[in-house]
C-alpha positions as CSV (number, residue, x, y, z in Angstrom):
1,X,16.4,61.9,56.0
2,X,20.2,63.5,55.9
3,X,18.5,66.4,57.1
4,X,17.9,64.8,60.5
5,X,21.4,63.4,60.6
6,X,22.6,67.2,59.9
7,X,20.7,68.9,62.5
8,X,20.4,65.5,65.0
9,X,24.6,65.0,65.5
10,X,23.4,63.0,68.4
11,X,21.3,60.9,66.9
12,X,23.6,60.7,64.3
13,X,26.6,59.9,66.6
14,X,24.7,57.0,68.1
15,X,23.6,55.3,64.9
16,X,27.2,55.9,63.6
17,X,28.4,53.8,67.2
18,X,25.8,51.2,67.1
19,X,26.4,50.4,62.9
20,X,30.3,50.4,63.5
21,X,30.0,48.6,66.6
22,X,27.8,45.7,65.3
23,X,30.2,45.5,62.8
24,X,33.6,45.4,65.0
25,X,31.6,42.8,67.1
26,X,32.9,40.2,64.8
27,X,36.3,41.2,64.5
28,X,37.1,41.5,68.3
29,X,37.2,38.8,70.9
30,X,37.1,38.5,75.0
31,X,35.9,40.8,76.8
32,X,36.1,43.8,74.8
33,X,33.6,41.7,72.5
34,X,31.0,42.4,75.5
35,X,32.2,45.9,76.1
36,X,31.3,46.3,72.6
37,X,27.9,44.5,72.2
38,X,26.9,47.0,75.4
39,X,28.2,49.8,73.8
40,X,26.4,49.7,70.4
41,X,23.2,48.5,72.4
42,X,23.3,52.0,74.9
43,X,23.7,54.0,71.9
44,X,20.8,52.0,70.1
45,X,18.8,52.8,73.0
46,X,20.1,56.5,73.5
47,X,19.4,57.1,69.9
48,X,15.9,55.6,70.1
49,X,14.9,57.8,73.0
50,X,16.4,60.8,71.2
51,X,14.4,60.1,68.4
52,X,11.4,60.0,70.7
53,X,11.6,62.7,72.5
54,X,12.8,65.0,69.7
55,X,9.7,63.4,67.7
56,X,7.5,64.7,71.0
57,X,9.1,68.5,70.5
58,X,7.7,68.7,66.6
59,X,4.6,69.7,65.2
60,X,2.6,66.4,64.2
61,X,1.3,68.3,60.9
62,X,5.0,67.9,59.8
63,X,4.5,63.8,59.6
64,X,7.7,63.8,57.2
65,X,9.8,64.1,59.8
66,X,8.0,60.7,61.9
67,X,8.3,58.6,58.1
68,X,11.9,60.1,57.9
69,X,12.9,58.9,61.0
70,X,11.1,55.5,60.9
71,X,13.2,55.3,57.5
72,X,16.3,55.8,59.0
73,X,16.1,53.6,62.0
74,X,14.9,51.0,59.0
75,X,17.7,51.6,56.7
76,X,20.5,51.1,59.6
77,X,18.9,47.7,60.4
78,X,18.0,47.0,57.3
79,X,22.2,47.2,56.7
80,X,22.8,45.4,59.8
81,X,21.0,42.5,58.8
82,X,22.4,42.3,55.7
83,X,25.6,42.0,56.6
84,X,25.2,39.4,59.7
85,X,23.0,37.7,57.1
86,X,26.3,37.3,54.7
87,X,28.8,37.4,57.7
88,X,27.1,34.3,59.2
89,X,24.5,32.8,57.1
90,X,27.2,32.2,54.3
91,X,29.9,31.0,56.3
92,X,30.0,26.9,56.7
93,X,32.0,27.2,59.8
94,X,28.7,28.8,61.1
95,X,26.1,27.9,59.8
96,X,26.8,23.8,60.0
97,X,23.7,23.0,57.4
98,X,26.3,24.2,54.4
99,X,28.1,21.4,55.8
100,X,24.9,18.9,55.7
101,X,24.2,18.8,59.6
102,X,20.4,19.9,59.1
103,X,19.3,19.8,62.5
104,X,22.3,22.3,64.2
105,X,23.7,25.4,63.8
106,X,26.5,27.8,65.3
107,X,24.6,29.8,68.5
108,X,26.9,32.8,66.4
109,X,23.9,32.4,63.6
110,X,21.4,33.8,65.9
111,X,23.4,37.7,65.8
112,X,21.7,37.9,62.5
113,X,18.6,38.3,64.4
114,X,19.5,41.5,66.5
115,X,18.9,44.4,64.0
116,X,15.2,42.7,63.7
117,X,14.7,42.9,67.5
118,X,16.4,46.3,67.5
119,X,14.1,47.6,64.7
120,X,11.0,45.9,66.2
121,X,11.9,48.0,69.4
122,X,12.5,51.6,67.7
123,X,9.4,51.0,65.6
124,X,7.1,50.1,69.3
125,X,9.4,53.6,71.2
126,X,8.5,55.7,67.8
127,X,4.7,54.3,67.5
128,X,4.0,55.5,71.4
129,X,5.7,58.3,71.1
130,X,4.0,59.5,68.3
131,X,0.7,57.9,69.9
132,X,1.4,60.5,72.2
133,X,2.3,63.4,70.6
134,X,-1.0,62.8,68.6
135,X,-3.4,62.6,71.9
136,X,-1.7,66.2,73.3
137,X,-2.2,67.9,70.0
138,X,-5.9,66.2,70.0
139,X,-6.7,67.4,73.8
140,X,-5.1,71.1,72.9
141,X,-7.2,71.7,69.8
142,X,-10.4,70.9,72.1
């Protein structure tokens, strides 16, 4: 997996801006909060296609290198959501059932839900591209 990172510095770039930019997106505020949130969400998608389309160029025998990158896209959200999930879940200002409302909570608590969505949409991208790569190698070899 630090293999692809190695030889992928794009990919690796865009990970690097979407993890440090989900995390800045709590500290800032204004409009450089949105600037942000767009930001990390154009590198998401840039390194998502990357992923794809570099996935398209190897050989599908090599299917360490789809698990590897299905790892990593996991492992960055996987991070992501833990930290919203202690950022915001544990904090009373935010999420108002620590403070015994039980029907209400912060519209802030529903960040913790973006690395899901984000994984959810690199996992369908990585599935169809190697859905792909899979039918070309199947129509060569006949």
């Amino acid at each position: 997996m630090i293999k692809i990172l190695r030889d992928n510095k794009v990919l690796f770039f865009c990970l690097l801006v979407y993890l440090v930019g989900q995390i800045m997106f709590w500290h800032v505020q204004g409009s450089f909060q949105a600037f942000l949130i767009l930001l990390q969400e154009l590198a998401y998608l840039v390194a998502v296609i990357y992923g794809c389309c570099f996935l398209k160029k190897t050989r599908l025998r090599n299917n360490i290198f789809w698990a590897n990158l299905f790892r990593l896209f996991f492992i960055v959200n996987v991070l992501l959501f833990l930290y919203w999930w202690y950022v915001v879940h544990l904090n009373p200002e935010i999420n108002w059932k620590l403070q015994g409302n039980d029907y209400e909570v912060d519209p802030w608590y529903y960040v913790i839900y973006i690395p899901i969505i984000n994984f959810t949409i690199a996992f369908l991208f990585l599935i169809v591209a190697y859905l792909i790569k899979w039918n070309d190698e199947k129509r060569k070899e006949s």
